[in-house]
N, C-alpha and C positions, 0 to 999 in steps of 0.2 A: 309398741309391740315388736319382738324378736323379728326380723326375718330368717326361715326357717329354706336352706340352702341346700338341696340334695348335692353330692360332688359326686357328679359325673365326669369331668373332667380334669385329671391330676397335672394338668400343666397349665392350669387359670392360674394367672397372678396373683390373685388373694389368697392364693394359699402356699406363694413362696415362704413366708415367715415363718408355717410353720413344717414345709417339706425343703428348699434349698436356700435359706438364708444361714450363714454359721452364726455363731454367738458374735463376731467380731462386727459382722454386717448388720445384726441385730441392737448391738451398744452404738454403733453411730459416731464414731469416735471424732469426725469431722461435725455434726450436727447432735449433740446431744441431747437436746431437746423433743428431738425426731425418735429417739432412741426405743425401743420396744424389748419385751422381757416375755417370755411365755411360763405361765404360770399352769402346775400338772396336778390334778386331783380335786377330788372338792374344797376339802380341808384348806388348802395351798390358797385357791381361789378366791372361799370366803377371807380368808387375814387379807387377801390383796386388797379386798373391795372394802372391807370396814378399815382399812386404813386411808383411805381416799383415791387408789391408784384407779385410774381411767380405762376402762376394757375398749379393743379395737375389732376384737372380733373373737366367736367361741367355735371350737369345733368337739363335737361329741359323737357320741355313738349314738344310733336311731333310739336304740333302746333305753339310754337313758332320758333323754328331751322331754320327754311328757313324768319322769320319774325323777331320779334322785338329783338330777341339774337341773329339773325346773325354778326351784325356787332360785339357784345360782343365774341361770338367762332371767328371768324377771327382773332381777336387779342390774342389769347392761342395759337396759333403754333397746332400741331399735339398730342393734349391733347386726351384722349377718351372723347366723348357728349356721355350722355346716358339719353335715351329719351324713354317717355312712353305716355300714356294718363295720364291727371292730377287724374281721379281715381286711380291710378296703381300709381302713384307720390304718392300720399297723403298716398296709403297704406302702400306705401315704409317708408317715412319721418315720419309719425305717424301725422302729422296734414295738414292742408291746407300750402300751398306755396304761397309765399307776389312774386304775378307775374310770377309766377310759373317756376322760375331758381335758382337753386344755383351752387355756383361754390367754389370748394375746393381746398386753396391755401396755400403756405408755409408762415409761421408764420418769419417777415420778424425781421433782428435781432435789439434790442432796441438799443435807441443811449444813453450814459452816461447822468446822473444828469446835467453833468457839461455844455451838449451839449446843451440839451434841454433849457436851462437858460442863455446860451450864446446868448447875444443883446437881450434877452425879457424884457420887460417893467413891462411886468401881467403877472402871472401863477398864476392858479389853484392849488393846494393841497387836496388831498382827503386822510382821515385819517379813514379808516379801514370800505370804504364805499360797503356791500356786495352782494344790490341784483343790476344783472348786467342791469332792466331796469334803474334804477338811476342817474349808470354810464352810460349808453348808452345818456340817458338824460342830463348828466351833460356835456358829450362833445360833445353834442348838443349847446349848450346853449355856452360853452367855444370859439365854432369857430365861431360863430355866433357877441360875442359880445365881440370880443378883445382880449380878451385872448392867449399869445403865447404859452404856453404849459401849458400840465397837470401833475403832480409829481403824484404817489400814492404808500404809505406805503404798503406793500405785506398782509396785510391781505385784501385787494381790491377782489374786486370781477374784475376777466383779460378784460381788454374792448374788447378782441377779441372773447369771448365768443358773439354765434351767435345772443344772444336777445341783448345783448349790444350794440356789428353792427349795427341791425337793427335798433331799437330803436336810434342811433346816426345817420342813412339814410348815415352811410359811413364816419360821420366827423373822427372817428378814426385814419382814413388814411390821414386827410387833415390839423390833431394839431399835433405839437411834443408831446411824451409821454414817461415814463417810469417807473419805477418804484424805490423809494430809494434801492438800492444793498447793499451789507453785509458790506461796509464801512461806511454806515450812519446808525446809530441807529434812530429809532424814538422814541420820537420829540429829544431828546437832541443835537445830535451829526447831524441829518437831519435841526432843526433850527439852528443850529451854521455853516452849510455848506452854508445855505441862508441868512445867514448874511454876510458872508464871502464873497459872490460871491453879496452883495450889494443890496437885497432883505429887505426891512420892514415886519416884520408879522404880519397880522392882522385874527386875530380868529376868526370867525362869531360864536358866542357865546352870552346866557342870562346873561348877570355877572351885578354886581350891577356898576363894576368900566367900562361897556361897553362906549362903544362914539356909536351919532348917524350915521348910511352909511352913511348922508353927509356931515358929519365932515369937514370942510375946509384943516384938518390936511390930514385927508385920500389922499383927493382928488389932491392937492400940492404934494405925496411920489413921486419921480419919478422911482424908484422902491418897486413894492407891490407885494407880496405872499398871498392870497387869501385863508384861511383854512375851510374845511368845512369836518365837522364829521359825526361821524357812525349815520343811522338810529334810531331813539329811543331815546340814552345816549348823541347823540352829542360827542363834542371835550373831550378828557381826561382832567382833572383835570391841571396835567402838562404840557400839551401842553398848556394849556389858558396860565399860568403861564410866560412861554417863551417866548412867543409871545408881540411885542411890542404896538399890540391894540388889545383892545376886542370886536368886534363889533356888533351892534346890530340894526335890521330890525324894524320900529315900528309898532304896528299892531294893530287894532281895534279890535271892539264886541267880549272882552275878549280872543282873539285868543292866545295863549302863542308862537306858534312857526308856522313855514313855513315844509313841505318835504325840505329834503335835495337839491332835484333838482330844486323844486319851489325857493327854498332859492339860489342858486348858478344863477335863471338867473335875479333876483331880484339885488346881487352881482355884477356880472360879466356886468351888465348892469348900474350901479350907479359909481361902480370902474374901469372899461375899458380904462381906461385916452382915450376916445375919441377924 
């Protein structure tokens, strides 16, 4: 059974994680395992929990507990709910609540490069992409349109940072993901692993030697790695370099380029091998 938490007190320590802990204190970056992730909405919630992610504790509005979260707390086991009026929430959280629950769960552990890419067709690549509505976007758009998993270089902004959840409405929990680890360098030693494991690369990139998304060549890879770069600068230099196509979006009334996220469902929806 729930235990069911009136917050009368906004400076109990159970409820740092989810009023003064930053995202940074939250990933654990010394203890990863420790690591915790808050998850915003019902929707959000349920993908975390039919995914296997561990809840540490829920906080809601009074109003919901007996309604539209209940079925959500019955599935936490004997977690603390702590419940207030949405003024009293909001003062807590510092802003409005998207459906007025969140729930604070164990950061579940990543699975290998090799895992994530094992039987996929299409993955994603995000190369040093850092605000985390983008990425929340991006793996939006990845589980939406074929995409078997997401790769991203560590200067990524974490998908489980809370606006990236959100903004992704939970697909976090529903694509393989992870991150290149201290055995891949990026791009050299991370494209030579994706060659390796039988991956084409293709660079969403302006380059003069680009091909166009509906390249017959593209579209015939039977496996593709889909690269898409940082805000701003786009793909390094070197990474274009590597990579076995350079591809490129065509655009009217002098447009030069797409947002990163705009550009990936544009991608992920032309190269999806539907």
């Amino acid at each position: 059974m729930p235990k069911i938490i009136e917050i009368r007190d906004f400076s109990a320590p159970e409820l740092d994680i989810y009023a003064r802990l930053t995202e940074n204190q939250l990933l654990n970056r010394h203890e990863p395992e420790k690591g915790i992730f808050i998850a915003e909405s019902p929707k959000v919630i349920e993908r975390a929990l039919d995914a296997g992610c561990v809840p540490v504790s829920f906080l809601a509005e009074r109003r919901h507990v007996e309604t539209q979260a209940k079925e959500l707390i019955s599935r936490c086991g004997d977690i603390p709910v702590y419940t207030a009026e949405f003024e009293v929430l909001t003062q807590l959280t510092g802003f409005g609540l998207t459906r007025g629950m969140l729930c604070a769960m164990y950061r579940p552990k990543l699975p290998s490069l090799e895992e994530v890419c094992e039987g996929a067709r299409r993955i994603a690549v995000l190369e040093n992409v850092v605000n985390p509505t983008n990425v929340g976007a991006i793996f939006r758009s990845a589980a939406a349109l074929n995409m078997d998993g997401v790769l991203l270089t560590n200067a990524c902004s974490n998908p489980l940072y809370r606006r990236a959840i959100r903004v992704s409405m939970g697909t976090v929990f529903q694509i393989p993901w992870t991150f290149f680890d201290g055995r891949y360098s990026w791009p050299g030693q991370g494209i030579e692993i994706l060659h390796r494991l039988g991956f084409k690369t293709a660079a969403m990139a302006l380059s003069e030697e680009s091909v166009c998304i509906d390249d017959a060549r593209l579209m015939s890879e039977e496996k593709l790695a889909i690269i898409l770069g940082t805000e701003g600068d786009g793909l390094a230099a070197d990474t274009i370099a590597d990579c076995d196509y350079t591809v490129r979006i065509p655009m009217s009334h002098g447009v030069d380029s797409l947002n990163v996220a705009a550009a990936s469902a544009v991608a992920f929806w032309q190269l999806g091998g539907r």
